[in-house]
N, C-alpha and C positions, 0 to 999 in steps of 0.2 A: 558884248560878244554873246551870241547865241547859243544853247547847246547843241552838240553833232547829235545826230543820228544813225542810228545804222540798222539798215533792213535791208530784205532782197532786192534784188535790183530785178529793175523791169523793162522791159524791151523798149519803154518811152526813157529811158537814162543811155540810150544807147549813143545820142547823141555828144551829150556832157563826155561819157567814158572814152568815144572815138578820139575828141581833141586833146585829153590827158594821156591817151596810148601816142599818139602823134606827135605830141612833144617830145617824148620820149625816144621816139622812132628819129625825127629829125636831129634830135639835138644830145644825144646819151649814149654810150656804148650799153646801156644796160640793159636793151634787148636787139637779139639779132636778126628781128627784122629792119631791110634797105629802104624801103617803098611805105607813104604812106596809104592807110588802108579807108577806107569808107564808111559811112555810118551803116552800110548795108550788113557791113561783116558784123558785128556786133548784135545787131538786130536777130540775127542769125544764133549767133554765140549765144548769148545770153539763155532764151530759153536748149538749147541743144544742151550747155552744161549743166542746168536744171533740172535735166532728164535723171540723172546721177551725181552730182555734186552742188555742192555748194554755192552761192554764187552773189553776192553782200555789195553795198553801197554805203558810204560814210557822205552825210546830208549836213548841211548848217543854210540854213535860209531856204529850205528847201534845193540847195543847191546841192549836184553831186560834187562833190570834192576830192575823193578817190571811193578806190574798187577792191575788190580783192574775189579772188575763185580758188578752186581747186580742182584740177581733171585729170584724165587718165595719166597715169607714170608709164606705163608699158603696156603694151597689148597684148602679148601671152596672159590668160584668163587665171593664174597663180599671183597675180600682179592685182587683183582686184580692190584688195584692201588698202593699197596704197594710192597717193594721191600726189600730183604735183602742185606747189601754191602759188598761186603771183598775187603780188600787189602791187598797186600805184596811185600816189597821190599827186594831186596837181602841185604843180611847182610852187604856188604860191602858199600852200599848206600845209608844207613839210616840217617838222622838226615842233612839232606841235604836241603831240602825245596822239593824234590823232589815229597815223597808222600801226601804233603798239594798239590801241582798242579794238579796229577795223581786222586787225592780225588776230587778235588774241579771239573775237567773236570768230571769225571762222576758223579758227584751230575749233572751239570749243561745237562747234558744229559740228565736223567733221563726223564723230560716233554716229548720229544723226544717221548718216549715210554707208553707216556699216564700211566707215575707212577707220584703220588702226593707225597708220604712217604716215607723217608727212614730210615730201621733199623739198625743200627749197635750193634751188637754180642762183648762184649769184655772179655775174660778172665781176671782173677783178680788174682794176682797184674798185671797192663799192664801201669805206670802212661804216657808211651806215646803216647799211644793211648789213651785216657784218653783227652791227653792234646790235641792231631788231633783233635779228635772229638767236644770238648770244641770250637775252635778254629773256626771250619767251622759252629760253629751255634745249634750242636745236645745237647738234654737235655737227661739227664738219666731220664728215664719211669722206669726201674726194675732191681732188683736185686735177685738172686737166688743161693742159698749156695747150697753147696756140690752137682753138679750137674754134674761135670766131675770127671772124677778118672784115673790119668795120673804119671807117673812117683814116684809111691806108695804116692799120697798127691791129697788132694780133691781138686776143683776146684771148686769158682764161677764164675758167667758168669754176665756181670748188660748189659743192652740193654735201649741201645741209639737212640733218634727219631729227626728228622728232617724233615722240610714241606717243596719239594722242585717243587712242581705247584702248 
C-alpha cells in the first residue's frame, strides 16, 4: 500500500471529485442534493473556493480518493471568519484513517485564510461522521428535524462547531 497524500486540488482532479460527489448524491442521504451534477461544476468550484478558502485532495497512486473544502457559512459580512467544511471520500476508502488526516489538514488550514470557526453540516443518522467530528474536537451547537426530504424519508441535519484560530 502506498502513502496518501494531500495537496490542493486542482481543476484537473475535477473529474475524480465529480464521481465521488455523485455517488453520494445517487446513493446517501448525506447530501441534499437530487440530480447529479457534471464535471463542469467542479471545474468551476474548485478554483472559485480558492479564491478564499481552502480547498485539499487526499491522493494514493496519484489517484484522488477524497476531498475536503471549506466556504462561505453566511453572507452577512460579520460572518466572514467563519467557514462551512465538507468532506468526502470515495466509498472504497473509507474508514481508513484517511479522512481524520484530510479533516485534520484542512482544519489546520483554515487560520491560513483568516477563518477562526468551523461548521460542520451532518445528516442524521451519519454515526461516522459523528464520531470524525467528536474526534477532531467539534461540539454539536444544533439540531434541526425534518429539514431535508430525500429518498421519500425526512431528514435531520445537527451542525457541529469547532475554534480553529
Amino acid at each position: 500500500m502506498s502513502s496518501i497524500q494531500i495537496r490542493e486540488a486542482q481543476v484537473s482532479d475535477a473529474g475524480p471529485i465529480t464521481n465521488i460527489y455523485n455517488y453520494y448524491i445517487r446513493e446517501t442521504i448525506l447530501t441534499f442534493d437530487l440530480d447529479e451534477i457534471g464535471i463542469s461544476d467542479f471545474e468551476k468550484k474548485i478554483p472559485t473556493i480558492q479564491k478564499s478558502y481552502p480547498f485539499i485532495v487526499a491522493t494514493q497512486n496519484n489517484r484522488v480518493i477524497g476531498y475536503a473544502y471549506a466556504s462561505q457559512w453566511k453572507t452577512k459580512a460579520a460572518y466572514k471568519h467563519t467557514a462551512e467544511t465538507t468532506i468526502y471520500m470515495n466509498p472504497d476508502d473509507r474508514s481508513k484513517g484517511t479522512g481524520l488526516r484530510l479533516y485534520n489538514a484542512l482544519l489546520s488550514s483554515m487560520p491560513l485564510y483568516d477563518l477562526v470557526t468551523a461548521i460542520g453540516g451532518i445528516t442524521i443518522p451519519n454515526e461516522a461522521s459523528i464520531k470524525l467530528h467528536k474526534k477532531l474536537g467539534f461540539h454539536k451547537v444544533a439540531e434541526f428535524k425534518k429539514v431535508g426530504f430525500k429518498f421519500d424519508e425526512w431528514i435531520d441535519v445537527e451542525y457541529w462547531q469547532k475554534h480553529v484560530g
